[in-house]
NULOFI-350813 format. One record per residue (C-alpha): x, y, z. Coordinates in steps of 0.02 Angstrom, whole numbers, padded with zeros to 5 digits, always signed. Example, Ala and Ser with C-alpha at 12.3 -4.5 7.8 and 13.67 -1.06 7.14 Angstrom:
residues 2
+00615-00225+00390/+00684-00053+00357/
***
This chain:
residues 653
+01479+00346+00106/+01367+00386-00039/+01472+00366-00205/+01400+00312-00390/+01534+00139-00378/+01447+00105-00216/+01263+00083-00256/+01176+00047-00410/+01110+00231-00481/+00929+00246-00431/+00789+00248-00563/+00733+00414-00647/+00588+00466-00705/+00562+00638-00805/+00579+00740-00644/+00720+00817-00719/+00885+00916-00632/+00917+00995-00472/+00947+00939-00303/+00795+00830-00288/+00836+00747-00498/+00730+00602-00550/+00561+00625-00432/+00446+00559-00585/+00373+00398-00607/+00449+00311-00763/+00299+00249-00891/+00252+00074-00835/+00129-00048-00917/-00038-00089-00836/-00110-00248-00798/-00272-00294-00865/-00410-00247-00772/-00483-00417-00755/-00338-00522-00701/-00281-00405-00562/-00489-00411-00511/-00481-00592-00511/-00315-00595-00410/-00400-00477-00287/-00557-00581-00252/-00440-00723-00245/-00375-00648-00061/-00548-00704-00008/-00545-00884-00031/-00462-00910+00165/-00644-00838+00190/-00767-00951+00087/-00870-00982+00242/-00899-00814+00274/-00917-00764+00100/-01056-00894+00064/-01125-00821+00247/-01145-00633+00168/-01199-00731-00007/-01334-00809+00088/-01381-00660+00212/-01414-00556+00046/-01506-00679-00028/-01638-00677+00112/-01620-00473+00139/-01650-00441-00042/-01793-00578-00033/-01889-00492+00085/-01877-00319-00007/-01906-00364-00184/-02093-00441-00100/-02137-00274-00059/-02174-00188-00200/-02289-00367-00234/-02366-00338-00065/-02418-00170-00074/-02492-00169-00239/-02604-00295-00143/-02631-00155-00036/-02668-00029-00166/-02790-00129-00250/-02897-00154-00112/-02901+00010-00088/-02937+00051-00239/-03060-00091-00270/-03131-00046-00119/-03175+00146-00170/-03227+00060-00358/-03354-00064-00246/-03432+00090-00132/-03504+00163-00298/-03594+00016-00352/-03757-00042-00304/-03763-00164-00184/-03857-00307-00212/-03797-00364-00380/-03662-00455-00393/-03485-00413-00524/-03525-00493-00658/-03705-00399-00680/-03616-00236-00671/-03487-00292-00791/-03634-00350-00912/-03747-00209-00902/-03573-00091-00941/-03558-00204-01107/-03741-00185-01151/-03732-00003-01147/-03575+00009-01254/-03456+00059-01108/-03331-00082-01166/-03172+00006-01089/-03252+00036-00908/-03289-00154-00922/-03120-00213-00964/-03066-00095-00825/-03187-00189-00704/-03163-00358-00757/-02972-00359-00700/-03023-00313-00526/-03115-00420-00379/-03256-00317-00319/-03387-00320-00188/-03535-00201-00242/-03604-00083-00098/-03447-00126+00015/-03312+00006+00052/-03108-00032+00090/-03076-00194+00175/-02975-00094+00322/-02931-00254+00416/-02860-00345+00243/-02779-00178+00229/-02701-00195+00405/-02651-00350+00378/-02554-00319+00221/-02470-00158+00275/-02410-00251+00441/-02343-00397+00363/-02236-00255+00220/-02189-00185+00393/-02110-00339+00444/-02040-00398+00297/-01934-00223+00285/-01876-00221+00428/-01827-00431+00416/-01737-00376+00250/-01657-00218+00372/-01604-00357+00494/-01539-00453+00399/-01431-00339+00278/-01338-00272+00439/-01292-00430+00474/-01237-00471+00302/-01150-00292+00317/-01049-00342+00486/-01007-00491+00417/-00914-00433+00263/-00848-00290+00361/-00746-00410+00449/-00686-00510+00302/-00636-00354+00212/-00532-00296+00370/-00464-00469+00396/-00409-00477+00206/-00327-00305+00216/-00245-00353+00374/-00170-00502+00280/-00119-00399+00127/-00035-00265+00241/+00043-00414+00341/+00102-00490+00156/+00155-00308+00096/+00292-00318+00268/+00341-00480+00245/+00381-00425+00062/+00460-00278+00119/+00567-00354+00245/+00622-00516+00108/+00674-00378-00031/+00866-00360-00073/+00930-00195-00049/+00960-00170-00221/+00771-00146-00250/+00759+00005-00147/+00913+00085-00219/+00792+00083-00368/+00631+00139-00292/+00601+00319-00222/+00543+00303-00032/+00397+00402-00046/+00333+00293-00199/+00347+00119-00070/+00264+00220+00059/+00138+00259-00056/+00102+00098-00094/+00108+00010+00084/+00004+00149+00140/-00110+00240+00032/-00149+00102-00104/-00176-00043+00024/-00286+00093+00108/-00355+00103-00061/-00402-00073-00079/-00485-00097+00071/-00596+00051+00051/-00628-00002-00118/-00676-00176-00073/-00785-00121+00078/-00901+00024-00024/-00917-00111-00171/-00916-00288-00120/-01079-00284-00019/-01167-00163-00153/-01099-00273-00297/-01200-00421-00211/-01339-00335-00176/-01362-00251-00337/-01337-00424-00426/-01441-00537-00332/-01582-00384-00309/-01571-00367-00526/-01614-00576-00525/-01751-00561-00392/-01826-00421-00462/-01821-00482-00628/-01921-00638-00589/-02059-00564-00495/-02076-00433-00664/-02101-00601-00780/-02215-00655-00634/-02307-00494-00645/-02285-00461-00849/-02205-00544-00951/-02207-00400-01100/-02180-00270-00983/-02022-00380-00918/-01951-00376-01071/-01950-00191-01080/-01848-00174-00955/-01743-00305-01003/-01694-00179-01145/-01612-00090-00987/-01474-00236-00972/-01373-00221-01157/-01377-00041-01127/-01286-00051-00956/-01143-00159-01022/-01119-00052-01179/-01094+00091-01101/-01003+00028-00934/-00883-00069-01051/-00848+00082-01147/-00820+00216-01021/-00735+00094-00908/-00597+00036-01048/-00557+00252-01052/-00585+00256-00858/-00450+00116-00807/-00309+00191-00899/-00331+00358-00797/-00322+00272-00626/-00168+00187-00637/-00115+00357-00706/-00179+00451-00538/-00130+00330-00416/+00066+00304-00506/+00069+00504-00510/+00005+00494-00325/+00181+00397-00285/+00268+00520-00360/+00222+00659-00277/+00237+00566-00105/+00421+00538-00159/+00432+00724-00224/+00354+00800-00042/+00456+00666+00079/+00619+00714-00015/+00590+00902-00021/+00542+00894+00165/+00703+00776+00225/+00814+00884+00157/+00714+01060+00202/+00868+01136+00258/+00973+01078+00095/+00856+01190-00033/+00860+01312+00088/+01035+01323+00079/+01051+01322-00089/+00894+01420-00117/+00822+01307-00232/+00657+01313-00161/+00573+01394-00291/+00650+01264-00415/+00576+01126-00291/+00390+01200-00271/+00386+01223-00480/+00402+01031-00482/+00282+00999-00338/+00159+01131-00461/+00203+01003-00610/+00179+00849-00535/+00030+00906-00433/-00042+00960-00626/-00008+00800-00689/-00128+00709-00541/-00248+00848-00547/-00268+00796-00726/-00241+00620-00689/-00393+00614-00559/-00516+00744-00633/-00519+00618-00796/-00527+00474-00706/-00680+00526-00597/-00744+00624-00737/-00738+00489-00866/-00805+00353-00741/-00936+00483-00668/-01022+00470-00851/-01083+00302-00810/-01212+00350-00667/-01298+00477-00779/-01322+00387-00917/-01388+00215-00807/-01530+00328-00747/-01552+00416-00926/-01572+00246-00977/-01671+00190-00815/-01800+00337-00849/-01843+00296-01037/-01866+00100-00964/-01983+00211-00828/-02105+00304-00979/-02120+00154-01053/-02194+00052-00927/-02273+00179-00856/-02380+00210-01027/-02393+00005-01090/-02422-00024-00910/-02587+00098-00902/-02654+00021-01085/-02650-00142-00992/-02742-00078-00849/-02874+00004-00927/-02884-00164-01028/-02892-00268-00865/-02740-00364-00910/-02654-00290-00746/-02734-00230-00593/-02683-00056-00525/-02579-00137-00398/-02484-00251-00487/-02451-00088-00617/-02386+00001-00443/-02281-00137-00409/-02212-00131-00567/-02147+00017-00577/-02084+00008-00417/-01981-00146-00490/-01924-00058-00635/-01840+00070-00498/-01786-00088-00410/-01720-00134-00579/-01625+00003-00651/-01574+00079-00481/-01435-00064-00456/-01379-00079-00624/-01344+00133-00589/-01268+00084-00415/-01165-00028-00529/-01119+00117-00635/-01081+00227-00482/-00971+00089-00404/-00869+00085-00575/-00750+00227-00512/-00731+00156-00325/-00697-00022-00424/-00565+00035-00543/-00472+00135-00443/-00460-00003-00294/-00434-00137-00451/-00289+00008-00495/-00204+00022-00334/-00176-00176-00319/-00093-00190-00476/+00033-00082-00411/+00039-00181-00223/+00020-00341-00334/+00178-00263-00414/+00260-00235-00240/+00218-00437-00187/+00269-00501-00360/+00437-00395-00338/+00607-00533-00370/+00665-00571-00188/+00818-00576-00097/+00896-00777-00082/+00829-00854+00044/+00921-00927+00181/+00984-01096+00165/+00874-01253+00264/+00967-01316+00358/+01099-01161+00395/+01276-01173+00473/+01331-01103+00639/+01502-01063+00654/+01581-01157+00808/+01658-00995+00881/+01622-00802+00890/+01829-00735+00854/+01779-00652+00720/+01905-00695+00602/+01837-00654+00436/+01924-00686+00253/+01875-00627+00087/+01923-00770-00050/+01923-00733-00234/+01767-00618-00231/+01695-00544-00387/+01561-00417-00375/+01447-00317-00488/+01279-00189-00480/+01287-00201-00656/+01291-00323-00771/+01410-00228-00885/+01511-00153-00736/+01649-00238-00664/+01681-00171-00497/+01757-00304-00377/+01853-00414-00449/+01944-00606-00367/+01973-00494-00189/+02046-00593-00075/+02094-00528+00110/+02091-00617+00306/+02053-00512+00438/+02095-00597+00596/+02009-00579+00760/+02046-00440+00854/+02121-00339+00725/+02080-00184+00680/+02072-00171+00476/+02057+00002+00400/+02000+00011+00225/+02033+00185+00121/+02055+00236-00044/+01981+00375-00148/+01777+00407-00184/+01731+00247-00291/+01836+00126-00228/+01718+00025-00176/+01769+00029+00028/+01576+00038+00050/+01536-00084-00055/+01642-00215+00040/+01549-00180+00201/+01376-00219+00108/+01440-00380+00056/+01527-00437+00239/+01356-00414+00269/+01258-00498+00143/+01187-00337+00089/+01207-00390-00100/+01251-00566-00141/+01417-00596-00208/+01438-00628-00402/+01579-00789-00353/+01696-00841-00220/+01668-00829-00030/+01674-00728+00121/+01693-00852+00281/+01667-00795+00433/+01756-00900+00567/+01795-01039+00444/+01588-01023+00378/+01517-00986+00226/+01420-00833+00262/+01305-00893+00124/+01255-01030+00218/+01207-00941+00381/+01054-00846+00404/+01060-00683+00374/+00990-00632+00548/+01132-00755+00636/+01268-00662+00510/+01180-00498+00572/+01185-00522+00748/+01346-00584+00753/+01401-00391+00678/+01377-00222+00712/+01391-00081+00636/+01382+00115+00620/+01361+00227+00478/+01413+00404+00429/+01236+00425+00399/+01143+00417+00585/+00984+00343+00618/+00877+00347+00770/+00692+00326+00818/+00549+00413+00891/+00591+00362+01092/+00684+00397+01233/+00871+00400+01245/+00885+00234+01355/+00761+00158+01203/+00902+00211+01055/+01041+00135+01142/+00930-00021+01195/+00907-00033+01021/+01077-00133+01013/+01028-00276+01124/+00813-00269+01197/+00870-00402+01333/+01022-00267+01384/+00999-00223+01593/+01004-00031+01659/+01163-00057+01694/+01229-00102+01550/+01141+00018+01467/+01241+00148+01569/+01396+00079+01561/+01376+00089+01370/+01335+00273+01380/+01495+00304+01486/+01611+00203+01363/+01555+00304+01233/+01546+00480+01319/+01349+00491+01274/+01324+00512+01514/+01439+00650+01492/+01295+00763+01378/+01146+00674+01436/+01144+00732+01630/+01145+00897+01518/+00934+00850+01454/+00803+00885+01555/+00741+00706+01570/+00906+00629+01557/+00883+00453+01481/+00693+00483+01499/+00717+00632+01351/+00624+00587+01202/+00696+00631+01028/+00601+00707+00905/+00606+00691+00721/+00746+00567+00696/+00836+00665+00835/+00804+00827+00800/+00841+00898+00987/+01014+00823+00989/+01161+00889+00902/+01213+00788+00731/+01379+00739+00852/+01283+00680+00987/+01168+00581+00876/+01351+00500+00815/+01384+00453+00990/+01202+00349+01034/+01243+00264+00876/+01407+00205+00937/+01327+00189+01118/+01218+00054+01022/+01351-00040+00934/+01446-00057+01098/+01290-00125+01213/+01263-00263+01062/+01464-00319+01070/+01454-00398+00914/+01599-00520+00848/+01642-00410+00709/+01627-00231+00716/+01613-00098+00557/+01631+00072+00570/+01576+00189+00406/+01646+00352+00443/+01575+00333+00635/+01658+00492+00707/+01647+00601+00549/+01494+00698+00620/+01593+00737+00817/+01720+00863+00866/+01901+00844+00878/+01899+00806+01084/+01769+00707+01075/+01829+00591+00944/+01998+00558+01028/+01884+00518+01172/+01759+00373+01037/+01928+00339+00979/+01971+00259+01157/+01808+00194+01181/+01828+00112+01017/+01987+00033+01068/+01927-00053+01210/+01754-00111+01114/+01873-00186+00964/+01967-00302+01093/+01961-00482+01040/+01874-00438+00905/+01879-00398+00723/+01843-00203+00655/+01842-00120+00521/+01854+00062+00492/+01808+00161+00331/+01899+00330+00348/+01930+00477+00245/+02036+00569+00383/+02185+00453+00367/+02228+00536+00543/+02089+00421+00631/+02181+00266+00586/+02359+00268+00613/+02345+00133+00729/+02261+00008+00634/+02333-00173+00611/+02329-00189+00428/+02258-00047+00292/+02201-00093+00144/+02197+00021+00008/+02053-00005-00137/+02047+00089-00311/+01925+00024-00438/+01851-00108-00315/+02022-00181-00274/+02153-00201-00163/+02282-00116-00225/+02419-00106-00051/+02402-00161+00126/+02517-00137+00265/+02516-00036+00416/+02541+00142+00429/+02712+00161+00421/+02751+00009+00293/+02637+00089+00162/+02711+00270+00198/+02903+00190+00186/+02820+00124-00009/+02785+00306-00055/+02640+00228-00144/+02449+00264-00170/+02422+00276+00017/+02561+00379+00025/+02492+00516-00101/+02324+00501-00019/+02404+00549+00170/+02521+00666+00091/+02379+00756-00012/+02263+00803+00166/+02408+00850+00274/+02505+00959+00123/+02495+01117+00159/+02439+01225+00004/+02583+01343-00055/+02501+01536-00065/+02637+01619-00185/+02650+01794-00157/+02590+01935-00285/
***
């Protein structure tokens, strides 16, 4: 039963009319960036040991790679010293040469000279060369080593922190009140148990180990420049302002657009996995092309959604290394005055520039990772959202037990509301004693479903109590309440499995042969031997290779194998034939002895027998009798039987 008095209405965005109304995300307000960042990195802290592990295992890998660059400018200059030292006489020493350069006026070639360490007459030093090129050798492949291990390691916390988050997003899930996803579309929670906490863990994974790196290789590099230079370290030091104005900047415009994308990717799950469960419905009322013009819109709005946010965060890599090859000229040309001055040898010159690559390459990697960043930071506001979500009450420490399993069940002075400024039931009061059979009708609105949901602590009551044998079902457990009913809706719902696996469903611990015998009771042996496999057939999209009335019966098949106390029944046979409900109908029967049902029926035929009938308009009770006592009061069951068995009067032309 699906009725507007029955649920609260659902939320609506700007999707508009038509059979699939309200698909659009309503405008919500996004955290700040930082405080949903923070939260994030606070899902680490169960990991501090292996955090401070990776901390320390970049440390030593970027170590080893920023002494490089040092190590082969050692190797360049003796190289180059060593050509310089084959064209000068041998016999003198560097000094003389360096004099007899000044006395002839060749000042610059002297400076030049003076900042090397020559040995006249001698060529290259090849086994000082060997030396130095095999120990840059091992210290790249040390820093290799050792930033795959720092790589596995944070692989693992990553994948153990999403594992926790998507364990945290089902526990969530599972502690929500119903009422939360009357309001939410199905496709947008899917979205956001799926594709977002995907999201964040590929976000977390591309950037956390770069974000260290980048950092730790900008301080190491840093200090062997002001080792090196200090002038020419402060050059590049011009680099650093730059970076955080225009990462601040672009990121501010950036963050905006990827809540936008990933909110507008919700939507359009919830747009395509409503369209596609109800295929056949706009087929049938050929609303397709109305359907596909939204999926155009709302595809438009994420195309524009994620072409500005990866535009407007792509900005920042280009101008890091715009800004990166200005730093580049300008060492490059102070860095050759100070050579030919002898300030710097050629080498350490090399190895500066090298550093200044070293230098401005992560603070672009930092740029680059801006996009990945935001857009992780972007999709755990909205599972932060999800966690932060008002739960349902939680069951009371220590809970009650009732002391039998009758099933006697009594309603006393309930009041009940969706809405705040709705009324709908108001100081109910009924008993339903075990092994009756109570029937509850009444027009569209009435509220029959509603009173189901609360027997079963769908929705919390507003005041009063419902007891269930002589307990407070607020102070059971919700899975003891559960177990101790069963139920079956208009609406069917079965799983990807075999037919044995649907009925099993009702009670796991169930033997094959009560499994059978359940099938038999409720007429699901006599179409099964009809399969292929039998039992062994496995049913396809939600049961698509069963008929809609044998769907009706494995629900029923369930119920009966679980043999709950009290037993509900939502329109159960509304979706089977004639036959083959007067056959449920006895099956039903002998299922509701000794214990309490109740049946919510339109066809006023299906319940003639019942033990008491309640009739609800406006959320109460307005008669209750049996059949033929409210029939003899010619009241508002009356007009309801008399209006579907009435047979229309065709007046002649």
């Amino acid at each position: 039963m699906s009725t507007a008095a029955n649920r609260p209405p659902a939320r609506r965005g700007p999707g508009g009319g038509g059979p699939f109304g309200g698909m659009g995300m309503p405008a919500e307000k996004s955290m700040t960036f930082l405080p949903s960042a923070k939260r994030l990195l606070g899902r680490l802290r169960p990991h501090r040991v292996g955090v401070v592990a990776v901390i320390l295992l970049s440390v030593v890998s970027v170590t080893f790679a920023v002494l490089g660059p040092k190590l082969l400018g050692q190797a360049t200059n003796i190289i180059f010293e060593g050509i310089i030292s084959k064209t000068l006489p041998a016999g003198v020493t560097q000094q003389q040469v360096i004099d007899q350069l000044r006395a002839s006026g060749d000042n610059q070639k002297a400076d030049l000279l003076s900042g090397m360490t020559l040995h006249p007459g001698q060529g290259i030093d090849f086994s000082a060369l060997q030396m130095v090129l095999g120990i840059v050798l091992l210290i790249y492949v040390l820093s290799s080593v050792f930033s795959w291990l720092q790589g596995f390691v944070l692989n693992a916390i990553v994948q153990k922190t999403v594992y926790k988050l998507r364990e945290d997003v089902e526990t969530k899930v599972n502690a929500l009140p119903l009422s939360y996803f009357d309001k939410m579309q199905r496709g947008e929670l899917l979205s956001r148990v799926t594709n977002d906490v995907d999201n964040i863990g590929k976000s977390m994974q591309q950037t956390l180990s770069q974000l260290v790196n980048s950092l730790l290789t900008v301080v190491g590099v840093l200090i062997m420049m002001f080792l090196i230079s200090p002038i020419l370290a402060l050059i590049a030091l011009v680099t650093i302002p730059l970076t955080l104005v225009i990462t601040s900047v672009i990121a501010k415009r950036s963050q905006k657009l990827f809540v936008a994308q990933w909110a507008h990717t919700g939507a359009l799950n919830g747009q395509v996995e409503e369209a596609y469960s109800g295929h056949a419905l706009v087929k049938v009322f050929g609303r397709h092309r109305e359907v596909e013009q939204r999926f155009r819109e709302k595809n438009g709005e994420l195309y524009e959604a994620s072409f500005g946010a990866q535009f407007v965060s792509g900005i920042i890599m280009p101008s890091m290394m715009f800004v990166g090859n200005l730093v580049y000229v300008a060492i490059a040309v102070v860095g050759g005055l100070f050579v030919s001055n002898g300030s710097l040898s050629l080498g350490d010159v090399q190895a500066f520039i090298q550093y200044s690559r070293q230098f401005t390459q992560p603070l672009s990697q930092l740029g680059s990772m801006a996009n990945l960043l935001q857009s992780g930071v972007a999709s755990a506001e909205r599972v932060f959202e999800l966690l932060d979500a008002e739960e349902q009450r939680p069951d009371p420490v220590p809970a009650q037990v009732p002391a039998t399993a009758t099933g006697r069940l009594e309603f006393e002075n309930v009041s009940f509301r969706y809405e705040e400024e709705k009324p709908l039931i108001t100081d109910l009061s009924l008993v339903a004693q075990p092994g009756q059979t109570v029937a509850i009708v009444g027009p569209t609105g009435a509220g029959k479903t509603t009173l189901v949901n609360l027997m079963m602590r769908f929705y919390e009551i507003d005041s009063g109590r419902i007891t269930l044998d002589g307990t407070d079902i607020g102070e059971m457990t919700r899975d003891e309440l559960r177990s101790r009913m069963g139920m079956v809706l208009q609406d069917t719902w079965l799983f990807a499995g075999t037919i044995r696996d649907n009925i099993a469903y009702g009670r796991p611990d169930a033997t094959e042969e009560e499994i059978l015998a359940a099938a038999r009771a409720t007429y699901v042996d006599r179409f099964v031997h009809s399969l292929p496999d039998g039992y062994d057939t496995l049913l396809e999209d939600e049961g698509g290779n069963v008929s809609a009335g044998e769907k009706q019966l494995l629900t029923i098949a369930r119920a009966f194998l679980a043999r709950p106390s009290v037993l509900i029944l939502d329109e159960a046979t509304s979706s089977v034939d004639t036959r083959t409900e007067v056959l449920v109908q006895q099956a039903m029967k002998a299922l509701r002895q000794d214990r309490t049902s109740f049946v919510i029926a339109h066809r006023l035929s299906t319940i003639r027998d019942a033990d008491l009938i309640l009739v609800m308009e406006s959320g109460a009770i307005v008669e209750q009798g049996t059949h033929s006592e409210l029939l003899a009061k010619g009241g508002a069951y009356f007009t309801l039987y008399t209006s579907q068995f009435a047979a229309p009067v065709a007046e002649e032309a």
